[in-house]
C-alpha positions in Angstrom: 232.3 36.3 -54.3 232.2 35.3 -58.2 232.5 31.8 -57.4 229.6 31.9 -54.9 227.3 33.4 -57.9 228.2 31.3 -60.3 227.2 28.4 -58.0 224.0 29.2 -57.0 223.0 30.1 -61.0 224.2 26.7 -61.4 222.1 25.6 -58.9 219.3 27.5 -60.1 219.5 26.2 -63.9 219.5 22.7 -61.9 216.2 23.2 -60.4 214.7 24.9 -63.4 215.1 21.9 -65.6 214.2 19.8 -62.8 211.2 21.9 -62.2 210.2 21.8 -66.0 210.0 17.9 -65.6 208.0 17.9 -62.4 205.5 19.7 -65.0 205.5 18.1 -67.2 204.7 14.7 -64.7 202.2 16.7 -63.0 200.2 18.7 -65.5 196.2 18.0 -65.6 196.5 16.3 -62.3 195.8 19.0 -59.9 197.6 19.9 -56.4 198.7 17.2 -54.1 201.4 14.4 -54.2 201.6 12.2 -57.6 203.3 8.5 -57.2 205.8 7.9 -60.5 206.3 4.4 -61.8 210.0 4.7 -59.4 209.1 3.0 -56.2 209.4 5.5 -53.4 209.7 8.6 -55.9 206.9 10.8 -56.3 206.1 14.5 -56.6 204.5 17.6 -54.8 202.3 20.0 -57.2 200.5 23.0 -55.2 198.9 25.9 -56.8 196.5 29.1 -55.3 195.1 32.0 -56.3 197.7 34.7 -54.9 196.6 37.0 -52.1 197.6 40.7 -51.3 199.4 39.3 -47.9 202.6 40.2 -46.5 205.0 38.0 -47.7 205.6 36.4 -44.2 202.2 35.5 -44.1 201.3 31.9 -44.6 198.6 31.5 -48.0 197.5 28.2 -48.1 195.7 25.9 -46.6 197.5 24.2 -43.9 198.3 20.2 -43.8 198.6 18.6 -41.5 199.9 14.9 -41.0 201.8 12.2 -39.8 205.1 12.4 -42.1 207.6 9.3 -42.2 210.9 9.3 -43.4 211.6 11.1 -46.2 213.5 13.5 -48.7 212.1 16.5 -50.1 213.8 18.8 -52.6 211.9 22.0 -53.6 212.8 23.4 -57.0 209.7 25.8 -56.9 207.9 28.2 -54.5 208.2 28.2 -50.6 206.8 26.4 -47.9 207.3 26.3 -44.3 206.9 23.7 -42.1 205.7 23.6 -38.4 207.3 21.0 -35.7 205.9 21.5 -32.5 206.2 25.1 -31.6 209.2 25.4 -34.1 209.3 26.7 -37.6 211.2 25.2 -41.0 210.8 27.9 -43.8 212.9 26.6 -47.4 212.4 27.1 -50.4 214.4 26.7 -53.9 217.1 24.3 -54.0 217.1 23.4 -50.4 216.4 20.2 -48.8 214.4 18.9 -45.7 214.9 15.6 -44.4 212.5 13.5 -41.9 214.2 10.9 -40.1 211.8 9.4 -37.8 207.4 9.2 -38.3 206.4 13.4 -37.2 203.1 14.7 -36.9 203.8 17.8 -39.0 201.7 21.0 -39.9 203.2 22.8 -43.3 202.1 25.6 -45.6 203.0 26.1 -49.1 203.6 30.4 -49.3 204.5 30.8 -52.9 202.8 29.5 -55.7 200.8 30.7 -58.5 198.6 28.8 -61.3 201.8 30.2 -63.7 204.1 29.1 -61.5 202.9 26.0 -58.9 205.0 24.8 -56.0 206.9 21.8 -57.0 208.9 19.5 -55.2 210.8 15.9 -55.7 209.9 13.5 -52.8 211.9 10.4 -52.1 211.2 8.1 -49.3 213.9 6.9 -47.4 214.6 3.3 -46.4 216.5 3.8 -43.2 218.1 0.1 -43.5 219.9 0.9 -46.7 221.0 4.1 -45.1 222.4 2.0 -42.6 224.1 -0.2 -45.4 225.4 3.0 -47.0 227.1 4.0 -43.9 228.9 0.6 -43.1 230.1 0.6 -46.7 231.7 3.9 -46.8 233.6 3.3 -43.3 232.6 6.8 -42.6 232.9 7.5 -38.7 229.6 6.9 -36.8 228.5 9.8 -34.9 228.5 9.6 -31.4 225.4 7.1 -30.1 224.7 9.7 -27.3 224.1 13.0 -29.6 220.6 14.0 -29.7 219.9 15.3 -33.1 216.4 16.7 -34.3 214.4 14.3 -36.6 214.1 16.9 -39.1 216.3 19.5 -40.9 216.5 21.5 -43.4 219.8 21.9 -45.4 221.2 23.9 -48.9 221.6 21.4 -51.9 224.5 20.9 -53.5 225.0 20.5 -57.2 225.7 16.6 -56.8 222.2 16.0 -54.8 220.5 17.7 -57.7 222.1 15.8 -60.7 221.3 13.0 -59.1 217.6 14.0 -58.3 217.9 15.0 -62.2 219.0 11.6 -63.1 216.4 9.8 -61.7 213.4 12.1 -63.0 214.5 11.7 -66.1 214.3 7.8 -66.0 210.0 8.3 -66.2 210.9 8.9 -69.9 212.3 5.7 -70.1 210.9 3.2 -68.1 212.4 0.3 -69.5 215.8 1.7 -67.6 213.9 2.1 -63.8 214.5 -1.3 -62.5 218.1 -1.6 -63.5 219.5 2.2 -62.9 217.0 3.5 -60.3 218.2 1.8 -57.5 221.6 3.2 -58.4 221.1 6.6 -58.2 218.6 6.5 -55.3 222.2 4.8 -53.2 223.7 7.3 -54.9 221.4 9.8 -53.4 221.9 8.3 -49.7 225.5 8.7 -50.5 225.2 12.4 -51.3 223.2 13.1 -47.7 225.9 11.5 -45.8 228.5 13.1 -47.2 226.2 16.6 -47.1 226.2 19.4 -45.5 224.4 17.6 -42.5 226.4 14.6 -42.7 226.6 14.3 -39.1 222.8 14.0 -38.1 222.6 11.9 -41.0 225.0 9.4 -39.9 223.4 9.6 -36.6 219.9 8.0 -38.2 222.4 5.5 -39.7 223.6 4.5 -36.4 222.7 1.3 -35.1 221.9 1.8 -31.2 222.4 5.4 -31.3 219.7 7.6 -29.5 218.3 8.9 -32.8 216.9 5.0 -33.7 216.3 4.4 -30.1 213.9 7.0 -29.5 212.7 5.7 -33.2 212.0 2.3 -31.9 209.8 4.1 -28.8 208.2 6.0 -31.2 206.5 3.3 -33.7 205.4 2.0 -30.2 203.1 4.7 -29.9 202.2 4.9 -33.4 201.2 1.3 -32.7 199.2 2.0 -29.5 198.5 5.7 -29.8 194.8 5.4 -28.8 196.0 3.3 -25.5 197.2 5.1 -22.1 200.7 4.9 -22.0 204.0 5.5 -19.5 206.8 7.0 -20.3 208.2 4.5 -18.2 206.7 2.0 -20.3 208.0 3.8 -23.6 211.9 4.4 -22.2 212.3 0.3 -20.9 211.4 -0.2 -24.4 214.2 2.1 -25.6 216.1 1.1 -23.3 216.6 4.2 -21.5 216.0 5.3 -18.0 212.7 7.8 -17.8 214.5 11.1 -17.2 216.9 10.4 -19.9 214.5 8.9 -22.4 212.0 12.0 -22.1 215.1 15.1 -22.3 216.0 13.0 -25.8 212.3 12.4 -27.1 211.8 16.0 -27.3 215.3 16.8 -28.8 214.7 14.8 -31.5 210.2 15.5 -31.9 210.2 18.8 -30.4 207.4 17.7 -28.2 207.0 15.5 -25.2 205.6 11.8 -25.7 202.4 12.4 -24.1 202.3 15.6 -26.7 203.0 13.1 -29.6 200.9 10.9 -28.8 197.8 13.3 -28.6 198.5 14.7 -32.0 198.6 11.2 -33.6 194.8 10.7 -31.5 193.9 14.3 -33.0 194.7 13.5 -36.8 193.2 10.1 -36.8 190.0 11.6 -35.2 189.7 14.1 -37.8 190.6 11.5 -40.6 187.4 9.4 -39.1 185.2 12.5 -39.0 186.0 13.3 -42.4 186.6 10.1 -44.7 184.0 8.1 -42.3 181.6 10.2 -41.1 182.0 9.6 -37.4 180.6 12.2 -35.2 183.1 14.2 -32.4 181.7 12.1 -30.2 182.4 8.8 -31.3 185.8 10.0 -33.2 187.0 11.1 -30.0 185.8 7.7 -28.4 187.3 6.2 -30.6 191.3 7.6 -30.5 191.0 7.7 -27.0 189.4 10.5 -25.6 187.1 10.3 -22.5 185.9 13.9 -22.0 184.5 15.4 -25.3 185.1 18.9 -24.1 189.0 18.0 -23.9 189.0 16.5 -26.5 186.7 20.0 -28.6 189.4 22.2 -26.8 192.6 20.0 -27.9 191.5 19.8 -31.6 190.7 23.6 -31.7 194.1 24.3 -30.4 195.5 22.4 -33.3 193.2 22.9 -36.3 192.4 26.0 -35.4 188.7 25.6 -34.9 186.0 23.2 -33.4 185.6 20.0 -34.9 182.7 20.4 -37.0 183.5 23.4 -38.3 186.7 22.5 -39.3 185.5 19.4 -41.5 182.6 21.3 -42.6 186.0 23.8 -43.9 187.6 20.7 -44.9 184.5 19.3 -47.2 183.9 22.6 -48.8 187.8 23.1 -50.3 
């Protein structure tokens, strides 16, 4: 029982000075996601004026986008994050992991001005991954496994040096192109040797289900304001139909035909609110032929009509 506090203070000093630098990055640039001079590396700064809510109530706005694969170590605050119908709460020195392109809904649910929500971001370059994997001679995870394309998992002590290492390189940038490349292999290392090692290796996998259903799904990203058949979507994954929808929604948590109408849904409120366009024509123009559907389809997942929601939007 010692051991196990001990540990997790460690951990905790870990994230604290790893916090303390993500401040220090961050300060005077206000909430949202800051690129650093490391290529792929940047950071996640959120900050509201508390609320007297229950604690399982969700207190900031929510975001909502289309997430590609990535890394995301909190060291600060809470958030939860919404896949589908399912829910991903974590919070200090844990780690989520997004393996495939996700339409994702999240909420940050503790953070202060004193005290902001803070978290290291690292894109992940799936071919490297792949690299990693060969190198080590680690055993492949079996190609049929269906694994969800995103988890969330405890740190370790290793996976935040590392993370530590690399922040600290901003302070001297003359050491990024040499050492940053390093520890970021260093960093692949740590996941697939991780507490979710397994569905790690199964990303890594070449032909395994996990990139197949990958493959299918940067074909809709590609098309997304197209019709399209699942039949259409499993010949390219090379997967009968049946088969190919039962492991879409392992690893999305939705059905294509569900994917594909939440990619429509966020570019048409992108378009209504960095161009402009009217519901009419931003539906039009993702695909929609019935305006109603598309009113009723967007309210469902914004939570309110079109124009009222960017009119929301606007005024935060």
């Amino acid at each position: 029982m010692a051991i196990e506090i001990v540990n997790h203070r460690a951990l905790d000093n870990e994230c604290e000075k790893l916090a303390a630098l993500i401040t220090r990055h961050t300060n005077g640039q206000g909430n949202g996601s800051h690129p650093t001079a490391i290529d792929k590396l940047e950071f996640r700064r959120e900050s509201f004026v508390s609320t007297p809510l229950r604690r399982e109530s969700f207190v900031s706005t929510p975001l909502h986008q289309v997430c590609e694969p990535l890394l995301v170590i909190i060291v600060q605050g809470e958030k939860t994050v919404l896949l589908g119908e399912e829910t991903y709460p974590y919070g200090v020195a844990q780690y989520l992991v997004i393996s495939v392109d996700l339409p994702l809904s999240a909420f940050v649910v503790e953070a202060t001005p004193e005290k902001p929500y803070l978290a290291f971001k690292l894109k992940l370059d799936l071919r490297q991954l792949c690299d990693i994997l060969a190198e080590t001679k680690a055993i492949a995870s079996n190609k049929e496994n269906s694994v969800k394309g995103l988890f969330v998992s405890n740190a370790d002590a290793p996976l935040l040096d590392c993370a530590l290492r690399l922040t600290r390189l901003l302070d001297t940038p003359q050491d990024i192109p040499i050492l940053s490349p390093m520890i970021i292999r260093e960093i692949y290392y740590r996941l697939l040797m991780g507490e979710q090692g397994e569905a790690v290796r199964q990303i890594a996998t070449s032909g395994s289900t996990m990139q197949r259903i990958a493959k299918a799904i940067k074909l809709i990203n590609a098309n997304f304001t197209k019709l399209m058949r699942v039949e259409d979507l499993a010949r390219h994954a090379s997967m009968s139909a049946s088969s190919f929808h039962y492991h879409f929604k392992a690893v999305t948590s939705m059905s294509p035909l569900q994917y594909q109408k939440q990619l429509r849904l966020l570019e048409a409120r992108r378009l209504m609110l960095t161009e402009d366009s009217d519901a009419s024509s931003a539906a039009y123009r993702v695909g929609y032929e019935s305006a109603s559907q598309f009113s009723r389809e967007y309210s469902r997942l914004f939570g309110a009509p079109p124009i009222t929601d960017i009119e929301r939007l606007r005024i935060a």
